[in-house]
N, C-alpha and C positions, 0 to 999 in steps of 0.2 A: 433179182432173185438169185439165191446162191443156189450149187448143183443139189444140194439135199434141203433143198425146202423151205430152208428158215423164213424168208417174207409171209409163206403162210401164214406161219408160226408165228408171229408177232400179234401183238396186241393194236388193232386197228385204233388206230389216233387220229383226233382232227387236226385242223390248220395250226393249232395253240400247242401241239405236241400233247395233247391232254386224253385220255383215249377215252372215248365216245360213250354215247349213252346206248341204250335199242333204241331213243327214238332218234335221237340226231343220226345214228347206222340208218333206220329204217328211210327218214328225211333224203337222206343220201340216196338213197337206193332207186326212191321212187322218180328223184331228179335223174339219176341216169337211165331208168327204162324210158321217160320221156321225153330226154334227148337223142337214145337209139330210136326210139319212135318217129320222131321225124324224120329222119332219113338222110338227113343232111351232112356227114363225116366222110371222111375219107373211110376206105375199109381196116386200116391199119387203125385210127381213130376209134371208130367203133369196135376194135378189136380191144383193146386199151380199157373202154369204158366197159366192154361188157367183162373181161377180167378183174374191174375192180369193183364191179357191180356183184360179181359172184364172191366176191370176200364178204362185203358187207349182209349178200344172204345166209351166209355161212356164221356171218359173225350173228347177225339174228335167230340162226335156227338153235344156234347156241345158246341165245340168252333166254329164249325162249326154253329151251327144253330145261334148264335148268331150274326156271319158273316151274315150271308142270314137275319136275322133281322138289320142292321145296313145300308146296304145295300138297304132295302124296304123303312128304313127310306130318305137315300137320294135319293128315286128316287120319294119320296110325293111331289104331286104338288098341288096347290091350296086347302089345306087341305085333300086333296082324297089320298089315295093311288093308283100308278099306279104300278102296279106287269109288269116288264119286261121281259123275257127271257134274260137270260144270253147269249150271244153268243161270243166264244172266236173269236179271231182275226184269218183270215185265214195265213198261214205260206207262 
């Protein structure tokens, strides 16, 4: 990482150089809480993984919010915003 940031700043990518989807991020993410979950690294190790576990929730809360903004937009009526509650479909 350089002294101002940029790796943040980058666009998370997979193995292919190709950048990621939310779910292949999210995929990611949940592989690493369950490898800090066992216990088994070294502290430096675990140091590593939980820093690149905290991009990819970043990189999700992003993709995510921008869902829930896309979202607000198609549910604007007559200029106004009407905020709906989500409610999933009963099974």
């Amino acid at each position: 990482m350089t002294s101002n940031g940029e790796k943040s700043e980058q666009k998370i990518q997979d193995d292919n150089d190709k950048e990621l989807t939310f779910e292949d991020a999210l995929a990611k993410l949940e592989t690493y809480v369950r490898t800090l979950e066992q216990g088994e690294l070294t502290l430096d190790q675990s140091l590593t993984i939980f820093e690149d576990g905290m991009r990819f929730a970043k990189f999700c809360t992003k993709k995510l919010d921008e869902a829930e903004q896309k979202i607000e937009i198609l549910l604007e009526k007559d200029g106004d915003l009407i905020k709906e509650d989500f409610e999933a479909p009963e099974e």
